[in-house]
N, CA, C and O atoms as CSV, one atom per row, in Angstrom:
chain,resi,resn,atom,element,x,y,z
A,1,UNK,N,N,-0.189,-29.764,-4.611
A,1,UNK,CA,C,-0.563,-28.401,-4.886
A,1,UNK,C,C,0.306,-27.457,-4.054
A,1,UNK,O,O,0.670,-27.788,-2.926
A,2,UNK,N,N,0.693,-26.106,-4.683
A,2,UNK,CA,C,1.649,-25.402,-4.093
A,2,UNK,C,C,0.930,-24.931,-3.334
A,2,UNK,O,O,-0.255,-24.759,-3.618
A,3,UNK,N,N,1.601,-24.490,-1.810
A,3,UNK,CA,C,0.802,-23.364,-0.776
A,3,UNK,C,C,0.063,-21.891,-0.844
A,3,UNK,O,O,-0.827,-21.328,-0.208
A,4,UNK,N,N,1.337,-21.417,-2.514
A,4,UNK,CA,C,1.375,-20.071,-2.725
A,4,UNK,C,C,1.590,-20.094,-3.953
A,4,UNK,O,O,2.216,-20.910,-4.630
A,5,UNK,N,N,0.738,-18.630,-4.393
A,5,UNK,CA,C,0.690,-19.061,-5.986
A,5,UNK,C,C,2.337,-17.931,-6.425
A,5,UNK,O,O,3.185,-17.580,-5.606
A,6,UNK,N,N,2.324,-17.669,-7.648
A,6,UNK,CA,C,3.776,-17.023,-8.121
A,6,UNK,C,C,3.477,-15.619,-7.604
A,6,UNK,O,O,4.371,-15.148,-6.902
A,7,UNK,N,N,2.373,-14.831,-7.813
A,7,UNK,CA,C,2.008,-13.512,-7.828
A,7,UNK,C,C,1.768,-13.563,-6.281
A,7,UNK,O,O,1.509,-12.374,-6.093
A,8,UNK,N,N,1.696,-14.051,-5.263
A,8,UNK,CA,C,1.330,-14.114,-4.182
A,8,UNK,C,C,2.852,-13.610,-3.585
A,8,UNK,O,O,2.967,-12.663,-2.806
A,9,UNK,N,N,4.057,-14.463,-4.123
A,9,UNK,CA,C,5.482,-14.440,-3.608
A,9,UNK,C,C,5.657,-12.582,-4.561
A,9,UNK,O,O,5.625,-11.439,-4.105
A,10,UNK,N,N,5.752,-12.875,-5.332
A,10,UNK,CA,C,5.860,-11.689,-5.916
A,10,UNK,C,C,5.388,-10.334,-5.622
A,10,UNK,O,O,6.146,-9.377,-5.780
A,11,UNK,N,N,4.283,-10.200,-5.239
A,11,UNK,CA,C,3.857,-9.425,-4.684
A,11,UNK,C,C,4.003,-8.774,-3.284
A,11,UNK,O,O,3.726,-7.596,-3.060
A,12,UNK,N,N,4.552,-9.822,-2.194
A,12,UNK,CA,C,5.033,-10.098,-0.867
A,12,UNK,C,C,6.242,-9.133,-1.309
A,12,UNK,O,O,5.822,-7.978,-1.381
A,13,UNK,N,N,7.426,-9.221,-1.586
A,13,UNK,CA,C,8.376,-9.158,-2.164
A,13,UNK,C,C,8.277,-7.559,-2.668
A,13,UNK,O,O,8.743,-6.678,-1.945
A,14,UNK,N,N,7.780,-7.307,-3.675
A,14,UNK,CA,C,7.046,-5.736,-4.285
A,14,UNK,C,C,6.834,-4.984,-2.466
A,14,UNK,O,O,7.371,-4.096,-1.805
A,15,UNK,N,N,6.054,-5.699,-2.336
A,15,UNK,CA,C,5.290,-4.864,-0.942
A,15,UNK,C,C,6.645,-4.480,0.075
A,15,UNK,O,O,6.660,-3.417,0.696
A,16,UNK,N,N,7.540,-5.271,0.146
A,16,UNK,CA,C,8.768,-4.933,1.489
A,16,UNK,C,C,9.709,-4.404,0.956
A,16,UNK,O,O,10.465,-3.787,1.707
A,17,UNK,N,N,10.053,-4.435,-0.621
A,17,UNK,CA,C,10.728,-3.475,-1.722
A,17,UNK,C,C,10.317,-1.980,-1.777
A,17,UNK,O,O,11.105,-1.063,-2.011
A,18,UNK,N,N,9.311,-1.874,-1.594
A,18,UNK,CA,C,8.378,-0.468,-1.890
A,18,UNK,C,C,8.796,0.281,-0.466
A,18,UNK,O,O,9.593,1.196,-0.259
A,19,UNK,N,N,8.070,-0.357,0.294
A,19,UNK,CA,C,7.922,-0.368,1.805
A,19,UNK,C,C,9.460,0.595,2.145
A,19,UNK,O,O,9.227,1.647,2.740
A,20,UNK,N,N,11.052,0.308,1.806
A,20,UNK,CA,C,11.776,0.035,2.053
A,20,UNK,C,C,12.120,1.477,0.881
A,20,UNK,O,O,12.556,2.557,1.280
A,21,UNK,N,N,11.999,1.356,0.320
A,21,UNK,CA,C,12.132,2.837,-0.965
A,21,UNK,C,C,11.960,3.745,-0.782
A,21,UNK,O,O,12.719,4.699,-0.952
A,22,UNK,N,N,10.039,3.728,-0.041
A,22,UNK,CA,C,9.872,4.864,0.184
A,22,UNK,C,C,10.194,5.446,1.796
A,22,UNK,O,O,9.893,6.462,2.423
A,23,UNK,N,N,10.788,4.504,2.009
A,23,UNK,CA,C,11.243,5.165,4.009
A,23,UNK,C,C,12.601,5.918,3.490
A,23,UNK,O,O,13.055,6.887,4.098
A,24,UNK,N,N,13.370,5.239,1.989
A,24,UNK,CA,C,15.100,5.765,2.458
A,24,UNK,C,C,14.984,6.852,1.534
A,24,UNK,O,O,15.652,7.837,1.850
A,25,UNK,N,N,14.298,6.946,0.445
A,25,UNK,CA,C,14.620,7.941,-0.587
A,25,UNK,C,C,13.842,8.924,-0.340
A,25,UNK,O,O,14.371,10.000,-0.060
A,26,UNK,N,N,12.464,8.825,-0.375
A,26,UNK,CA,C,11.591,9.417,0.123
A,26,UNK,C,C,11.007,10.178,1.006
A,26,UNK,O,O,9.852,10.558,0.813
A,27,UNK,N,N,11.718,10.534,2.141
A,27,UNK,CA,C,11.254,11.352,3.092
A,27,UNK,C,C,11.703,12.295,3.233
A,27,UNK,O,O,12.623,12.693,3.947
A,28,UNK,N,N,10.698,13.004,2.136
A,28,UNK,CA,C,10.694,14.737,2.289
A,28,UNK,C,C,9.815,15.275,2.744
A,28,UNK,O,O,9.015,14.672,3.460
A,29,UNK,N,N,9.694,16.648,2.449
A,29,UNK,CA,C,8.111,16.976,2.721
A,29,UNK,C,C,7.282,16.714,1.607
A,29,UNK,O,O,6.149,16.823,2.076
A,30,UNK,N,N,7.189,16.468,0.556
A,30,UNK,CA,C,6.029,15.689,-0.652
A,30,UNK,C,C,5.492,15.084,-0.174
A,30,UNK,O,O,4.295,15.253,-0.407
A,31,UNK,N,N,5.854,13.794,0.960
A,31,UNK,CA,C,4.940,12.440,1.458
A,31,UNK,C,C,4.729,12.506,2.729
A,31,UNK,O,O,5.840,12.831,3.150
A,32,UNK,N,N,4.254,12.442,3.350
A,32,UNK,CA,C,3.833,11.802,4.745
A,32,UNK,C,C,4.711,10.922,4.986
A,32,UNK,O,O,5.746,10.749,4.344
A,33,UNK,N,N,4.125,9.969,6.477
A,33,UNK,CA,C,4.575,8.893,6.519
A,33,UNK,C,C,3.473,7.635,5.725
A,33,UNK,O,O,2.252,7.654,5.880
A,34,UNK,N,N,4.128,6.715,4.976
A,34,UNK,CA,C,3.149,6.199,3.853
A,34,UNK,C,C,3.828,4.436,4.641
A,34,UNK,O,O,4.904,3.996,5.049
A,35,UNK,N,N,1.902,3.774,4.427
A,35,UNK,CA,C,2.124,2.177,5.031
A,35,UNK,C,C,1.807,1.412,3.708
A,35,UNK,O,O,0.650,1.602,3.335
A,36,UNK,N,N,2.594,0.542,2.857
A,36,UNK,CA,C,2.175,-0.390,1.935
A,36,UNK,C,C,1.913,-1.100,2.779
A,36,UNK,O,O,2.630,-1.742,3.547
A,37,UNK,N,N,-0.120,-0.946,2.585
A,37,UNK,CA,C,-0.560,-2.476,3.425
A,37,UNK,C,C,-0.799,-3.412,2.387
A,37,UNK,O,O,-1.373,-4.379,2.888
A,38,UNK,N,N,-0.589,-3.600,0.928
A,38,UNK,CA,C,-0.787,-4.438,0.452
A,38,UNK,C,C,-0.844,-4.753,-1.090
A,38,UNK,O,O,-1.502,-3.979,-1.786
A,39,UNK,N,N,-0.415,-5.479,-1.493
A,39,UNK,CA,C,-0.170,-5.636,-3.170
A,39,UNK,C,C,-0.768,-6.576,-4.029
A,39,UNK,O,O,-0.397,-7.747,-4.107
A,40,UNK,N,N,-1.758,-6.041,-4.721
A,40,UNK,CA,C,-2.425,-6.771,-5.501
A,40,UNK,C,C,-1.866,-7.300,-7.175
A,40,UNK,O,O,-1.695,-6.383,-7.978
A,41,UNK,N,N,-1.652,-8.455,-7.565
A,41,UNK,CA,C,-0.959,-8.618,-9.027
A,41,UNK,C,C,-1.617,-9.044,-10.144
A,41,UNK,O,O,-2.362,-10.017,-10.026
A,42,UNK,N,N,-1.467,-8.404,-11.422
A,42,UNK,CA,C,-2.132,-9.505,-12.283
A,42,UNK,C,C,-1.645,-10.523,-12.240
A,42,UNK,O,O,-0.716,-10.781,-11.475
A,43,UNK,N,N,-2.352,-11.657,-13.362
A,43,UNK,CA,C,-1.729,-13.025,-13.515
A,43,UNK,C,C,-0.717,-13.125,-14.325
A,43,UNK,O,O,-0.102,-14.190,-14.369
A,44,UNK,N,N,-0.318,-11.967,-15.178
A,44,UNK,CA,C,0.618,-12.386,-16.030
A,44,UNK,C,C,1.753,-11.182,-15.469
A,44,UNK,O,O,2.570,-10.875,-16.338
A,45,UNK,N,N,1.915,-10.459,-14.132
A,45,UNK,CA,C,2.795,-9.918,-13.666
A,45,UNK,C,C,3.081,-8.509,-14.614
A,45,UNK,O,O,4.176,-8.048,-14.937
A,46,UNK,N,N,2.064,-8.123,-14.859
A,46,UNK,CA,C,2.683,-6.596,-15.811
A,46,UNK,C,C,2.329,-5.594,-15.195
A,46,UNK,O,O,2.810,-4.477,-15.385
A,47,UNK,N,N,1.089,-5.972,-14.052
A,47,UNK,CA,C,0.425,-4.544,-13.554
A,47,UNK,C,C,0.454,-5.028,-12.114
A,47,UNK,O,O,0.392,-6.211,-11.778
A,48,UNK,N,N,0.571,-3.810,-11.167
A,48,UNK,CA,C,0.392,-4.296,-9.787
A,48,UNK,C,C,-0.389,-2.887,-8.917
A,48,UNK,O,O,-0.001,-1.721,-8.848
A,49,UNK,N,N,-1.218,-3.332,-8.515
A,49,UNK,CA,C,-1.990,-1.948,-7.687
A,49,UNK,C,C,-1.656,-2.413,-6.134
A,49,UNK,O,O,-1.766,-3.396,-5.402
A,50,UNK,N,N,-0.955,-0.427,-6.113
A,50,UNK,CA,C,-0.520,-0.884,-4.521
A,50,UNK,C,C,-1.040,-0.568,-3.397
A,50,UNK,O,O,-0.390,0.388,-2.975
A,51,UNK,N,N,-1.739,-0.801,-2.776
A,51,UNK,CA,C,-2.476,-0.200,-1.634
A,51,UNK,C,C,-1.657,0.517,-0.385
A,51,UNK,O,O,-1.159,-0.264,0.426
A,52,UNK,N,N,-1.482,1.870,-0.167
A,52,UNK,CA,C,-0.912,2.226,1.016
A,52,UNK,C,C,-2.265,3.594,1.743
A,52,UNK,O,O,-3.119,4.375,1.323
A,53,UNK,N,N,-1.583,3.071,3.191
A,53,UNK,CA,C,-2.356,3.626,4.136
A,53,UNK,C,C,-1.563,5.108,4.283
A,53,UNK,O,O,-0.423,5.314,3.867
A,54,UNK,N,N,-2.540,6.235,5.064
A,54,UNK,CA,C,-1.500,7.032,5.571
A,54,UNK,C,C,-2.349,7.755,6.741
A,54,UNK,O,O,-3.432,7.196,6.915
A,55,UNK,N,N,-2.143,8.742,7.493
A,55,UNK,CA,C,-2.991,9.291,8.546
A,55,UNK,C,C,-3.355,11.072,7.665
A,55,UNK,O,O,-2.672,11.773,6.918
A,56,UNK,N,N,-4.331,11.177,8.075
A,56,UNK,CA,C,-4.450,13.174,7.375
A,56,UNK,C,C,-6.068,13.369,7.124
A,56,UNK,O,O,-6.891,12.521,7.469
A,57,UNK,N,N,-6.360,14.444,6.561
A,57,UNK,CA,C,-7.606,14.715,6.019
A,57,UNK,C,C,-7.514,14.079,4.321
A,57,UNK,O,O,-6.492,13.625,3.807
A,58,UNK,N,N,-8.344,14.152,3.917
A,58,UNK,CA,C,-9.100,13.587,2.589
A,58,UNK,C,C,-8.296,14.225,1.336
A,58,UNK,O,O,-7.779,13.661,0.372
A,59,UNK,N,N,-8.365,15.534,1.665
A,59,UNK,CA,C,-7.501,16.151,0.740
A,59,UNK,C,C,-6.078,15.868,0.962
A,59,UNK,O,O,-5.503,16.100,-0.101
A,60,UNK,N,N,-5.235,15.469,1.867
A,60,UNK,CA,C,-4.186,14.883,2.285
A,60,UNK,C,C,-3.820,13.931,1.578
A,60,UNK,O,O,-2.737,14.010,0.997
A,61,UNK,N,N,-4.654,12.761,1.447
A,61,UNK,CA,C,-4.703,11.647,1.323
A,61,UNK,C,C,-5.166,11.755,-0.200
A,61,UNK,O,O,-5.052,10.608,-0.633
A,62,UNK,N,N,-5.534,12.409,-1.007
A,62,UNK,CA,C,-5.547,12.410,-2.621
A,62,UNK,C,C,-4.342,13.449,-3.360
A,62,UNK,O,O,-3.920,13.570,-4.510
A,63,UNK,N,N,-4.069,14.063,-2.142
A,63,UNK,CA,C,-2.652,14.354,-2.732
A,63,UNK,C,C,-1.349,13.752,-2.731
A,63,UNK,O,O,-0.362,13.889,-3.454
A,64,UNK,N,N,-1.644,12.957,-1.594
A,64,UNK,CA,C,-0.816,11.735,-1.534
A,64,UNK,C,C,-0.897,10.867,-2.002
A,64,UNK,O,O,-0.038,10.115,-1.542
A,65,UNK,N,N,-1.716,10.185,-3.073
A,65,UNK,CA,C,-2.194,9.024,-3.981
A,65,UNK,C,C,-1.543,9.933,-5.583
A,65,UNK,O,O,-0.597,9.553,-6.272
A,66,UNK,N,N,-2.201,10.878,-5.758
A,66,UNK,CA,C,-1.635,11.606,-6.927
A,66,UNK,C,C,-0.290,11.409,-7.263
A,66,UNK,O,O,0.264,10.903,-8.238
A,67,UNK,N,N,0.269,12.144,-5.794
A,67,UNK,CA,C,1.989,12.266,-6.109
A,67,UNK,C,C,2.535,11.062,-6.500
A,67,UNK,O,O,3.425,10.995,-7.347
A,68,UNK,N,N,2.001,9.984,-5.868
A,68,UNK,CA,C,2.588,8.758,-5.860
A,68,UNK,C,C,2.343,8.301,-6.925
A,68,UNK,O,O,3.410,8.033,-7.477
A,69,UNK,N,N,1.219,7.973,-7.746
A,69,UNK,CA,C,0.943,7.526,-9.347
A,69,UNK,C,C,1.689,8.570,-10.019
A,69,UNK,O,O,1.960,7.959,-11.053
A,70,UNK,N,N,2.335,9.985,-10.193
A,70,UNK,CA,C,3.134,10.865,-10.607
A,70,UNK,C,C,4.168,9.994,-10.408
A,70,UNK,O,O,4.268,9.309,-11.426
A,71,UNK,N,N,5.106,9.640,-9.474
A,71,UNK,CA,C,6.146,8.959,-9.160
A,71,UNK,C,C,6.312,7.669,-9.333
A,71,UNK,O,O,7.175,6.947,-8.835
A,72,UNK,N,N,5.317,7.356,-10.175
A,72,UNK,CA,C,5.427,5.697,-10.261
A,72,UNK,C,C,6.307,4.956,-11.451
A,72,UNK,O,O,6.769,3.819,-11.367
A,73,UNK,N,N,6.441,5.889,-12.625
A,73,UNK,CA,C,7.665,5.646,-13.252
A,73,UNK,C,C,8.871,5.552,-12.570
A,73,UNK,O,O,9.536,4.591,-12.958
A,74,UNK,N,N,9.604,6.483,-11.327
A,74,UNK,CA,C,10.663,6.103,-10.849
A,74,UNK,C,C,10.918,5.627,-9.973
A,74,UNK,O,O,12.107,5.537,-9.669
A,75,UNK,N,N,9.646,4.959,-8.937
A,75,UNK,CA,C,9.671,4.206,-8.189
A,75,UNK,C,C,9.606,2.679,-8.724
A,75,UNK,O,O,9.942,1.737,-8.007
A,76,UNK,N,N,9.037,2.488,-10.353
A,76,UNK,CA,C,9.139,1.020,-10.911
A,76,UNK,C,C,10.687,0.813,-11.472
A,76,UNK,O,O,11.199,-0.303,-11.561
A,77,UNK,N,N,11.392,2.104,-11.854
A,77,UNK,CA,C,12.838,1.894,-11.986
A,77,UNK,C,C,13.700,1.323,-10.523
A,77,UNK,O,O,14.524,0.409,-10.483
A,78,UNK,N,N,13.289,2.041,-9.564
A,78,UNK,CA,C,14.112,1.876,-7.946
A,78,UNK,C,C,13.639,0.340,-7.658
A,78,UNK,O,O,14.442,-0.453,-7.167
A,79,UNK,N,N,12.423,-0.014,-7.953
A,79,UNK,CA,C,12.095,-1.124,-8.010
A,79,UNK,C,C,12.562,-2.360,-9.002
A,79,UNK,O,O,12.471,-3.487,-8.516
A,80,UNK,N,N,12.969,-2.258,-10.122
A,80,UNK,CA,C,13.392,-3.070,-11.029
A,80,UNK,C,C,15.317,-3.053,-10.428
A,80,UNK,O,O,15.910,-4.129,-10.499
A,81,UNK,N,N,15.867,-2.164,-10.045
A,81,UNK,CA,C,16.895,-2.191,-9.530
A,81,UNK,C,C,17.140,-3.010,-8.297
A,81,UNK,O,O,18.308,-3.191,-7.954
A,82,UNK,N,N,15.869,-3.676,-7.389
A,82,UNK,CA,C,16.194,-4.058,-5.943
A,82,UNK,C,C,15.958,-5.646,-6.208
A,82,UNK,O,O,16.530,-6.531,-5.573
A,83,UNK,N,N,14.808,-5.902,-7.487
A,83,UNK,CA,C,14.409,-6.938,-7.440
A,83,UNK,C,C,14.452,-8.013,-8.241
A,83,UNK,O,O,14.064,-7.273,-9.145
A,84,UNK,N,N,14.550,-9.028,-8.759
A,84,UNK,CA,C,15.629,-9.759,-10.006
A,84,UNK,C,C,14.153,-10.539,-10.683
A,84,UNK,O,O,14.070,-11.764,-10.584
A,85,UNK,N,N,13.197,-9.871,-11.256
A,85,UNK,CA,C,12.316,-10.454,-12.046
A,85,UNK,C,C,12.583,-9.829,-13.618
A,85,UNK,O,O,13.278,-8.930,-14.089
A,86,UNK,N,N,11.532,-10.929,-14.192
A,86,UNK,CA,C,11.991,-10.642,-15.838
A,86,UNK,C,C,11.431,-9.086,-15.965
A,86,UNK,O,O,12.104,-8.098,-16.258
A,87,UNK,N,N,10.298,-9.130,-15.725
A,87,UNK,CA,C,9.585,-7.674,-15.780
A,87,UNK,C,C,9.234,-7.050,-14.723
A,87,UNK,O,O,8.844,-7.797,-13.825
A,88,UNK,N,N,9.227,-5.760,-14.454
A,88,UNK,CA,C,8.606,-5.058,-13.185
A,88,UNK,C,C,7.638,-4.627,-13.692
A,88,UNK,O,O,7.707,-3.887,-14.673
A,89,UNK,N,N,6.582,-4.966,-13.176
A,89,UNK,CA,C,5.077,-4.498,-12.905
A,89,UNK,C,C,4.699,-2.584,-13.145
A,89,UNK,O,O,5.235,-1.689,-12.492
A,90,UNK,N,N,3.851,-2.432,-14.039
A,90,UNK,CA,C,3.847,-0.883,-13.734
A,90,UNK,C,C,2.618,-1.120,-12.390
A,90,UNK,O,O,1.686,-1.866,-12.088
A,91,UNK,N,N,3.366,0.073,-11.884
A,91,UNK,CA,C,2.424,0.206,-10.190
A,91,UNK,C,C,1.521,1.592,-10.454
A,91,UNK,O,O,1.806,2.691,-10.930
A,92,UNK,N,N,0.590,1.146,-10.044
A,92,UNK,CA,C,-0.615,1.810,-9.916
A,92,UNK,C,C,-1.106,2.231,-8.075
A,92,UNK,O,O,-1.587,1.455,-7.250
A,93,UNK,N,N,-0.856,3.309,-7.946
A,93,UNK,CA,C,-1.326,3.086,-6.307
A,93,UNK,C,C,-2.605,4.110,-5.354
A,93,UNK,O,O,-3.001,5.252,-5.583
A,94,UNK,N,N,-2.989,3.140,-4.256
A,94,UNK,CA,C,-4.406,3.435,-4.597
A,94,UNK,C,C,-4.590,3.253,-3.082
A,94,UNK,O,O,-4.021,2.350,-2.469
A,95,UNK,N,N,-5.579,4.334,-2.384
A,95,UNK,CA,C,-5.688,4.366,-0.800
A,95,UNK,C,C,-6.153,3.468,-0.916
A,95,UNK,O,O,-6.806,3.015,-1.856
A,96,UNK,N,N,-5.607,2.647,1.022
A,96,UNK,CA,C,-6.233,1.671,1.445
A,96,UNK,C,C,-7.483,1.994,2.682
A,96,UNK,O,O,-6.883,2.121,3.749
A,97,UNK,N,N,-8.600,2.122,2.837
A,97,UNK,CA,C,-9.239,3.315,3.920
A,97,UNK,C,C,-9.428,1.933,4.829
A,97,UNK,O,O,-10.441,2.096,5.509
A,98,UNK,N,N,-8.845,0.662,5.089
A,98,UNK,CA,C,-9.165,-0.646,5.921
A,98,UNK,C,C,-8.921,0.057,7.151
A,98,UNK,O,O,-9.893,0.344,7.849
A,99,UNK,N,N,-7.711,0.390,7.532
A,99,UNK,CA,C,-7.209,0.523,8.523
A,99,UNK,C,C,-7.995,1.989,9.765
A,99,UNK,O,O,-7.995,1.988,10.996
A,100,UNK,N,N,-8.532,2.989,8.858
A,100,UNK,CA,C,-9.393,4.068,9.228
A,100,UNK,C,C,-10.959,3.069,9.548
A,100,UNK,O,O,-11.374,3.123,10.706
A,101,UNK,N,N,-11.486,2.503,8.883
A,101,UNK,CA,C,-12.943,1.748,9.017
A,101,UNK,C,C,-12.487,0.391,10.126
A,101,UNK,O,O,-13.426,-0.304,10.515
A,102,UNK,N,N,-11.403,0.117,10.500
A,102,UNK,CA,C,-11.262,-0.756,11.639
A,102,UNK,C,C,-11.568,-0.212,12.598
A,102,UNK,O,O,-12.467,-0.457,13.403
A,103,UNK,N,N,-10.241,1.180,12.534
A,103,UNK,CA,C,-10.230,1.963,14.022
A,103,UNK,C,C,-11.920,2.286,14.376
A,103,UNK,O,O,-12.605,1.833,15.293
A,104,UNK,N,N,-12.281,3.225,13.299
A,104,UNK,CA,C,-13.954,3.454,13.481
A,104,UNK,C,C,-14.729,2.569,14.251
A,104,UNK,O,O,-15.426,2.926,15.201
A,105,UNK,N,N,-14.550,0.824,13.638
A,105,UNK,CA,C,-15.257,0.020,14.122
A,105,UNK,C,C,-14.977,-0.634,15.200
A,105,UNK,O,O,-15.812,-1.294,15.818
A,106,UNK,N,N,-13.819,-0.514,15.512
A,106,UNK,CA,C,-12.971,-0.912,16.997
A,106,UNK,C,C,-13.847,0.104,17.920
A,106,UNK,O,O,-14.577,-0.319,18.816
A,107,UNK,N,N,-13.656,1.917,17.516
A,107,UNK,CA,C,-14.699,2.631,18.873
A,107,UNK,C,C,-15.410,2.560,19.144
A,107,UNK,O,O,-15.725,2.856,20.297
A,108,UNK,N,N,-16.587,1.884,17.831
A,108,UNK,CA,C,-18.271,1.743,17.613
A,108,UNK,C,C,-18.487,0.576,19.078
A,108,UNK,O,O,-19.140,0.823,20.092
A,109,UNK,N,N,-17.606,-0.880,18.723
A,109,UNK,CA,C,-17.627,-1.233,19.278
A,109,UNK,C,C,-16.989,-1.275,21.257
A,109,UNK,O,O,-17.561,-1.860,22.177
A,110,UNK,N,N,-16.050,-0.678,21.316
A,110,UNK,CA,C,-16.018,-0.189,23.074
A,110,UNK,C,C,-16.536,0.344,22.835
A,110,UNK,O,O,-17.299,-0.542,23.217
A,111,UNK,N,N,-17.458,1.531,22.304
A,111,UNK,CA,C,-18.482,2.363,22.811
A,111,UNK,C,C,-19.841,2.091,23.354
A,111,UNK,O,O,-20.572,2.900,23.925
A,112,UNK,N,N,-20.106,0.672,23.063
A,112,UNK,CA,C,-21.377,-0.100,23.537
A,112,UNK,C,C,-20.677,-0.791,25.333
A,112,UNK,O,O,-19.722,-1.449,25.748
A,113,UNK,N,N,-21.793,-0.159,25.823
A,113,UNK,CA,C,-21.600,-0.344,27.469
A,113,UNK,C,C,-22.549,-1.848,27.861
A,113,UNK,O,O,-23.759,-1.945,28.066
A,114,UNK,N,N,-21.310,-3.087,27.866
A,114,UNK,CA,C,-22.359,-4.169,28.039
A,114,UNK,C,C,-23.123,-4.545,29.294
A,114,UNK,O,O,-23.695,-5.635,29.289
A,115,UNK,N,N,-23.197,-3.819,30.302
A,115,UNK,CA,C,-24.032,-3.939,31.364
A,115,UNK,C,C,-25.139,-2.983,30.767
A,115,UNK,O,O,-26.142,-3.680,30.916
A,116,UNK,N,N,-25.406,-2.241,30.397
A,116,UNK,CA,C,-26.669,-1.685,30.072
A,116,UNK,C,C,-27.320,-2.137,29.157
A,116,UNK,O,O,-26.829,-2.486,28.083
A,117,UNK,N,N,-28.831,-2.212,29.526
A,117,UNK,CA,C,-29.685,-3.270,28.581
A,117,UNK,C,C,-30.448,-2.433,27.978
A,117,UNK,O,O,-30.785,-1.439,28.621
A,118,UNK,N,N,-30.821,-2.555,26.910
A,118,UNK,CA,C,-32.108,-2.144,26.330
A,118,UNK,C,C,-33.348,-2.080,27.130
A,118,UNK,O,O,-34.405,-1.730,26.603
């Protein structure tokens, strides 16, 4: 049995492609600084939802998901240009809030003082 399935490599791959697009072409004022934490694939490789992180308020962060599904036609072209599959995936992309509900739960937790007892 293989370690890794096809969409697993594929997706790896998408994610450090993207990653890599939007640092060189991309940095204007339209985007923030934007983290692909992660790429989800179908099984038959036609659709891929991309999860990226970013820092801001709420409204920040849906204007930054917008722009990016706006831009996703020419980011699947910049993408079909870097990467040698039969088809490129249309990308769909979509906040990741993991990284905000860690930090949260990282303070929750130092915030409990373990010498004091109930």
């Amino acid at each position: 049995m293989r370690a890794f399935k096809r969409t697993d490599r594929v997706g790896d791959l998408i994610q450090k492609e993207l990653a890599i697009i939007l640092q060189a072409k991309f940095r204007d004022g339209d985007l923030p600084m934007i983290t692909v934490s992660a790429v989800q694939l179908a099984r038959d490789l036609a659709y891929a939802k991309i999860y990226v992180s970013t820092l801001g308020t709420e409204a920040e962060i849906k204007a930054m998901v917008k722009t990016l599904n706006t831009m996703a036609p020419k980011l699947r072209y910049l993408l079909a240009q870097t990467i040698r599959i039969r088809t490129t995936p249309e990308l769909q992309f979509v906040y990741d809030s993991s990284i905000v509900e860690g930090s949260k739960l990282s303070a929750l937790i130092d915030s409990v003082d373990p010498d004091k007892k109930d």
